[in-house]
C-alpha positions as CSV (number, residue, x, y, z in Angstrom):
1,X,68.1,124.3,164.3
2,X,66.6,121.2,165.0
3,X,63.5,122.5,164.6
4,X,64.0,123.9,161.3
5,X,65.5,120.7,159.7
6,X,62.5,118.6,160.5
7,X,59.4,121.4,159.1
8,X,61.6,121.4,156.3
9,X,61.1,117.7,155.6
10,X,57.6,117.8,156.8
11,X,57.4,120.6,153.7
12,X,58.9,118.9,150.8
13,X,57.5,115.4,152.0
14,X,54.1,117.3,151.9
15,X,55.1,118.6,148.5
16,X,55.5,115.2,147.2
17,X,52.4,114.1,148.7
18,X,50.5,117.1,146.8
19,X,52.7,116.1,143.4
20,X,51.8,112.4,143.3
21,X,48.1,113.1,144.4
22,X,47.8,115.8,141.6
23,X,49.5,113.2,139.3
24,X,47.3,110.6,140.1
25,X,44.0,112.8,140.0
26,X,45.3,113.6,136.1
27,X,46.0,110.0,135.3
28,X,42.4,109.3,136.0
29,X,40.5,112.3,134.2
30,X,42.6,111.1,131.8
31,X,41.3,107.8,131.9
32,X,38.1,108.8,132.5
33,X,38.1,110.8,129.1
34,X,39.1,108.3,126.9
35,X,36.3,105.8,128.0
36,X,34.0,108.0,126.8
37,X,35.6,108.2,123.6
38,X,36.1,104.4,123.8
39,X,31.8,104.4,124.4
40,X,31.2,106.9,121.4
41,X,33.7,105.0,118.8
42,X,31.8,102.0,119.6
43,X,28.5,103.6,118.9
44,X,29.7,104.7,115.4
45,X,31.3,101.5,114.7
46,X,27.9,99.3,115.8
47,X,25.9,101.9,113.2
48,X,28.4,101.2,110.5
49,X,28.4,98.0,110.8
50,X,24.8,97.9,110.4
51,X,24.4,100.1,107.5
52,X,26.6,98.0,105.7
53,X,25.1,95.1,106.2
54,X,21.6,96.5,105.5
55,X,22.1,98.7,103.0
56,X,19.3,100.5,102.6
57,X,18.3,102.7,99.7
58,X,16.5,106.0,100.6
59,X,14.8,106.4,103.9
60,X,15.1,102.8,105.9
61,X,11.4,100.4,106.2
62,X,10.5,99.5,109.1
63,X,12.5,95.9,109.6
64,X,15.4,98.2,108.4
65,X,15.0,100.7,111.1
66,X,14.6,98.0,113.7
67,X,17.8,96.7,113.1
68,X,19.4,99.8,113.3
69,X,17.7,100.2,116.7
């Protein structure tokens, strides 16, 4: 009987192990995900920026172009 009560607990404490790793492991991804987005947004607010303070007309010169680079 012994026996029996403590592989239980060894079971549900290994359960909760599992739980809070697979928690953790979505927390990150999760993380992980929205830094990219963070990255991309950044992009597309650096280009925006620069358009608007170039404005160009048409297809960009050349100084225009290199600031956009």
């Amino acid at each position: 009987m012994k026996i029996a009560i403590g592989n239980r607990r060894s079971v549900v404490s290994f359960g909760w192990t599992v739980g809070c790793a697979a928690a953790l492991l979505l927390a990150c991804a999760a993380c992980w995900r929205s830094s990219e987005e963070r990255q991309a947004k950044n992009a597309v607010n650096a280009f925006y920026d620069v358009y608007m303070k170039v404005r160009p007309s048409g297809v960009p010169t050349k100084e225009q172009q290199a600031e956009f680079k």
